[in-house]
N, C-alpha and C positions, 0 to 999 in steps of 0.2 A: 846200369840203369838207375841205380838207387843213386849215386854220385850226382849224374843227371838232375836226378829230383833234389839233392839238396842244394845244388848249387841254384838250382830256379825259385828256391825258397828263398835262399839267402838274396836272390836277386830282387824277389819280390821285398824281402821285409829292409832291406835294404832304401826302394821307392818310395815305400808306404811311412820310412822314417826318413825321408825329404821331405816328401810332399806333406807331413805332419808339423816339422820342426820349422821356426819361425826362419824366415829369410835375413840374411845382415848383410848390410852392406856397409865394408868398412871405412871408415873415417882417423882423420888423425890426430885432429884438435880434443881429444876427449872426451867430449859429448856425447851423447844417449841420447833418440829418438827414436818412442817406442809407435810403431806406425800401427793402426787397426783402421781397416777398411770394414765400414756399416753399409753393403751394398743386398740390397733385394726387402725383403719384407720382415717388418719389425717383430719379432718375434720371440716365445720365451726360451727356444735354445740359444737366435739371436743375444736377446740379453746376458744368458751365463758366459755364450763364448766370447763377451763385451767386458762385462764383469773379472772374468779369467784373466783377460789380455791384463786388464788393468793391474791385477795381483802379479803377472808377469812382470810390469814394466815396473812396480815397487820392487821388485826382489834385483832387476836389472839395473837398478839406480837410475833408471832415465832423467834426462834433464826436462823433458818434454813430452806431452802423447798427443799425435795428431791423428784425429779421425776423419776420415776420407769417407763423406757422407754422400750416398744418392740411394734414395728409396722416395715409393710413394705412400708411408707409413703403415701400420700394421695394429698390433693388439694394444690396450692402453697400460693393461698391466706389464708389457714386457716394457714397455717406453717410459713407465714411473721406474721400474727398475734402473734401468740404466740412467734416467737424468740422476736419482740418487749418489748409484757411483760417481757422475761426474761431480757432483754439489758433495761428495766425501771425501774424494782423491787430493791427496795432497800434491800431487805433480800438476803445473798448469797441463792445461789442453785445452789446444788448439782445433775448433773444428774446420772445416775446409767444404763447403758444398762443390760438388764436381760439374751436376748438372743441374739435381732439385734435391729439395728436402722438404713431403707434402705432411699434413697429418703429424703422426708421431715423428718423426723424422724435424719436423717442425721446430716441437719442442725440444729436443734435444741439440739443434742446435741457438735457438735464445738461453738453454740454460748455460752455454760453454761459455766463462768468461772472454774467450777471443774466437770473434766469426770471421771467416776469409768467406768470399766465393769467386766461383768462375764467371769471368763476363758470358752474361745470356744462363747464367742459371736462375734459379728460382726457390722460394721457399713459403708457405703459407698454409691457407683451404686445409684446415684442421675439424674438421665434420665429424663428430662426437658420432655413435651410432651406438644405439639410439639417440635419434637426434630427440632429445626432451628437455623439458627444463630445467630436469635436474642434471642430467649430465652436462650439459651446456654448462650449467653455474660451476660445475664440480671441475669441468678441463677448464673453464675461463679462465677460474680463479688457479690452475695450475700455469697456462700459460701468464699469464700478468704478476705472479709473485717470480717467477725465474725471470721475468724482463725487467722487472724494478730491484731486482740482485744485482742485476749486471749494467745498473743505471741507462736502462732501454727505456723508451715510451710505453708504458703497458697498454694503454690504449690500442696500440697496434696490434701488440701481443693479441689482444680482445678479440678484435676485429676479424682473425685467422679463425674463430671459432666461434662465434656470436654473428650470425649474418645481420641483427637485429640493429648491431652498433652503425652509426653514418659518421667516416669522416670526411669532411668535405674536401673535391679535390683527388682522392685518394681512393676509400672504398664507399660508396654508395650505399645505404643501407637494404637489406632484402639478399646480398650478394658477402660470401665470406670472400676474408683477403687474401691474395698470393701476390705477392711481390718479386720483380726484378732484381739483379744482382746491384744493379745503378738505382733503382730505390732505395736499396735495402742500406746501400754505401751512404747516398744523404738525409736517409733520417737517423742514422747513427747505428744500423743493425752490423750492417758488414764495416771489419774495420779499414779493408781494401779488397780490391778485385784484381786480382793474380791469377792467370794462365798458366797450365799444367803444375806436377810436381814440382819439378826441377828450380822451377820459377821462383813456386813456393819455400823451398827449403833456403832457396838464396835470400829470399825478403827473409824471413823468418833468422834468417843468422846462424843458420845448421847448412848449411855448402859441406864441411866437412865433417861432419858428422856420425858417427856409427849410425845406421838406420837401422832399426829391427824390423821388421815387419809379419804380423799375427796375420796367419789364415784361416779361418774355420775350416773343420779338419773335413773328413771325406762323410763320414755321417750325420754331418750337421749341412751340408749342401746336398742333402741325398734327401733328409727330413724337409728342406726347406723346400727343393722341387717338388718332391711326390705329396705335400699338402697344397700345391695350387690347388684353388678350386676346379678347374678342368683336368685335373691329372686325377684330383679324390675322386670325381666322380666316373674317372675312364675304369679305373681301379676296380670300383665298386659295382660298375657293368658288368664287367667279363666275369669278377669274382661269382657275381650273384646267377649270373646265365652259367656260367660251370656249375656252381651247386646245383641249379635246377637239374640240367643237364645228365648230373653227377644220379640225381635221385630217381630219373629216372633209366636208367642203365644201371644191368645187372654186376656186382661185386666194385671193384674200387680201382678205376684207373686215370687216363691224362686228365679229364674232365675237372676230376676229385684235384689233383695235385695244381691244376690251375687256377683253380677256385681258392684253395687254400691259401695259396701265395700269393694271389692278390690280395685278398683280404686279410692277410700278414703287413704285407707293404703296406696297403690304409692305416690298419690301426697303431703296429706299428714304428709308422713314419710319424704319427701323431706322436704317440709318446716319445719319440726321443727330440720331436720340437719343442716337447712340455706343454701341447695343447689337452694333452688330456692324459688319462691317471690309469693305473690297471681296471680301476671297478668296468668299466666299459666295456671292455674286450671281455671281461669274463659273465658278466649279463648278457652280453652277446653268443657265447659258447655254450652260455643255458640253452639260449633261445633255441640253437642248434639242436640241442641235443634233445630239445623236446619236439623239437621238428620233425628228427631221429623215431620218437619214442611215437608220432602221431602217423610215421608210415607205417606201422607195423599194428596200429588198430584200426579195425573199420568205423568208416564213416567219419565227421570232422568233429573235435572237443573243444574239450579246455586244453590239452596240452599244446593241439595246431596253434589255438587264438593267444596263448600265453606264451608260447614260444614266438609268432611274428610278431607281437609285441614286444618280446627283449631282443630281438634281432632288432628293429628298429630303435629303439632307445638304444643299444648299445652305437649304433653306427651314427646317429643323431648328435650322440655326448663326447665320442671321442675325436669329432671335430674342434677347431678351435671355437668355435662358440656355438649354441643351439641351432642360430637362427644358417649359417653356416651349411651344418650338417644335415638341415631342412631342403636348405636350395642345391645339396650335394645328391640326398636323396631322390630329390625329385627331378633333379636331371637326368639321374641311373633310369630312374624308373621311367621316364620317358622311351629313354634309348634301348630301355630291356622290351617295353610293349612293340617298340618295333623292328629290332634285332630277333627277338625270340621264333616268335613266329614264321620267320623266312629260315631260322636257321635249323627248326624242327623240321618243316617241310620241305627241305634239302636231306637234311639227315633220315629221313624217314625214308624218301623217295629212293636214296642209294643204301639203305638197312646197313648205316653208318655208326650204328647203336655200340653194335661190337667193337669195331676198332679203336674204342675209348676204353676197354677193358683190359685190365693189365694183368689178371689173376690166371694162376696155369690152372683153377681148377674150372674157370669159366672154356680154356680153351680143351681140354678132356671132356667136360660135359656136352662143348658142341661136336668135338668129336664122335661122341659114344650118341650123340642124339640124330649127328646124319647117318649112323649106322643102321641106328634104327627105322629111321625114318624110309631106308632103302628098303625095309620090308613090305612099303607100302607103296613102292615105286608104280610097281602093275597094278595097285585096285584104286589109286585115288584118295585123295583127303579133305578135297570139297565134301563140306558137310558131314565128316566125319566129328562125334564127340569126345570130349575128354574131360578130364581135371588139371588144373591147376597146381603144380609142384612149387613153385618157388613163384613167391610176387609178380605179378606183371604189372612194369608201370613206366614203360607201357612195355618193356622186352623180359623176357624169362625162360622159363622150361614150363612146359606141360606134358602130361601122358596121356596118351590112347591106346587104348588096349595092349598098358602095361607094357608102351615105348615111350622112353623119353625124346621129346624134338624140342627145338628152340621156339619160340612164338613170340607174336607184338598182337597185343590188344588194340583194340579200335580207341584209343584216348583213354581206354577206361582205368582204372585202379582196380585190377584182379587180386584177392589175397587167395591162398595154398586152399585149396579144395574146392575152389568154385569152378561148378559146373560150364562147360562153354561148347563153342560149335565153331569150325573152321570155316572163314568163309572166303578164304584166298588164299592158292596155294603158289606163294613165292620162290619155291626150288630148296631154297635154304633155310626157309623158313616158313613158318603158316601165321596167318591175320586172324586171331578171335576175336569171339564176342561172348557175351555172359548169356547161357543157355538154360532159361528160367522153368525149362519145361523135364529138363533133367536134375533124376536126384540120383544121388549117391550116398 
């Protein structure tokens, strides 16, 4: 057995050191061409694993780096990163539009001293966000200095990002520009338009050539999925309805371990895209814990209001931008107001509470509570009273005359000694209520 297992280790790490190590493909004229594919959303792990490649293809002596661009752009700061690297590498680079290059993606290719694209692709509609005036001037003047480096019209440059500029003919004013592959070829953007690879490496004078070719590795396409805005916000449903779920069910089981792991994967997936920094996640694990600290006091504080306040600020910041983390928010929380509700009054209806708890002393205590509860089989427990053992919220233990049984409160938040009255008796279980007319 043990042979078994290391032979399936060695098999894995084996995989995991392909599918990590760069691809080559050999060539016999000598040359070096280090390939890096810029495909999905611009980004700050994007950028390092861009930056990387490039210290790869210095160490590999490449003659060339071709980048094999299609995105519909991403963050601004990971897209100044990278045009830097290209405007410091001393190896030319060649960029190559496959289908589009919108937004940052834009920019990075006017800064490449040589543009190829594919016939029918596109590049342009650079939309600053916030669109203002200052950020307007701030990407303008980025686009228009990389396009007068590279002896481009900057005026055009402009025009991708300034809806404000009119060139007549061309882009209209009110409307930012995106351009054709056949524009982009006669006003001097592209320097020709070349169909597939293969095509290209032959124009280019690399037919035989070593190819290397960089892939971001398995955590940096795992980051750049699980940060869609539709995947942060699935994440952060399920997370957020397990925690609820979690707190109200007795001890610590599936619920607890679902919730956690998503809200692992959110936060994260953010940081190893370099959207966001440890402080977040751990403002967020306060919030928790005072959330923690406000079940176990009665009535609502400062700890409840100060903890769902670093809960949200932690979930808000360690998106890639505030406003991001807002529209991420608010889509969970749409989908929790209407998930929650149906999936309570299922779980309630079949006293589903239990089968979320994973604790052997939760399953001995229901044990030792339908024993008890057997003593009460012949008189009835409609309307019988008790106390309160352990939290109800809404499931727990209570005793009646010094028997422990399991119970679900009516909605309410029961803490350990409050008075109650049974007013449905479910078999397995009993339905309180808080019984103001008993003391104890």
């Amino acid at each position: 057995m043990k042979k078994k297992l290391l032979l399936l280790l060695m098999v894995f790490t084996i995989i995991i050191g392909v599918a990590l190590h760069p691809i080559k493909s050999w060539g016999d004229n000598g040359q070096v061409v280090y390939l890096i594919p810029v495909e999905g959303e611009i980004t700050p792990a994007m950028a390092t694993f861009f930056k990387n490649s490039i210290e790869d293809a210095k160490r590999e002596k490449a003659d060339a780096i071709l980048v094999d661009l299609s995105t519909f752009g991403g963050r601004v700061d990971a897209a100044f990163d990278m045009k830097q690297a290209i405007e410091q590498c001393p190896i030319p680079i060649i960029v190559y539009i496959s289908d589009r290059a919108l937004s940052a993606g834009a920019l990075l290719s006017i800064v490449a001293p040589r543009l190829i694209m594919a016939p029918g692709s596109h590049m342009g509609s650079a939309e600053p966000i916030p669109y203002s005036i200052k950020t307007v001037a701030a990407i303008r003047g980025e686009f228009e200095a990389a396009a007068e480096r590279n002896g481009r019209d900057k005026i055009i440059a402009a025009a991708m990002v300034d809806k404000e500029i009119d060139i007549p003919g061309l882009s209209p004013a009110g409307s930012l520009l995106d351009i054709t592959a056949e524009t982009a070829k006669e006003y001097g953007y592209a320097e020709e338009l070349v169909e597939g690879r293969e095509n290209l490496l032959n124009y280019l004078g690399f037919k035989d050539a070593l190819i290397i070719e960089n892939q971001p590795d398995l955590l940096v396409k795992l980051a750049q999925f699980l940060t869609q805005s539709h995947i942060a916000s699935l994440l952060l449903t399920i997370g957020i309805i397990a925690i609820i779920i979690e707190i109200f069910t007795q001890g610590f089981g599936i619920s607890g371990i679902i919730g956690l792991s998503s809200l692992t994967l959110y936060f994260g997936a953010n940081l190893i895209a370099g959207y966001s920094q440890w402080w977040p996640a751990l403002v967020f694990l306060t919030g928790i814990g005072l959330l923690i600290v406000e079940v176990f006091i009665p009535g609502f504080g400062i700890p409840g209001i100060s903890g769902i306040a670093a809960v949200l600020v932690g979930i808000v910041f360690a998106a890639p931008d505030p406003i991001r983390g807002i529209k991420n928010l608010g889509t969970a929380f749409v989908l929790i107001i209407i998930i929650l509700p149906i999936l309570f009054y299922y779980l309630k209806r079949f006293n589903a509470f239990k089968s979320f708890v994973l604790s052997d002393t939760v399953v001995g205590r229901s044990e030792q509570g339908q024993d008890d509860r057997n003593q009460f089989s012949n008189k009835g427990l409609l309307g019988k009273k008790g106390i309160v053992v352990t939290t109800l919220r809404p499931s727990g233990v209570i005793s009646i005359d010094g028997k422990r049984m399991d119970a679900i409160s009516q909605g309410e938040f029961l803490i350990p000694g409050t008075p109650v009255r049974v007013m449905e008796d479910k078999g397995l279980s009993v339905v309180v209520s808080k019984d103001d007319s008993q003391a104890f």
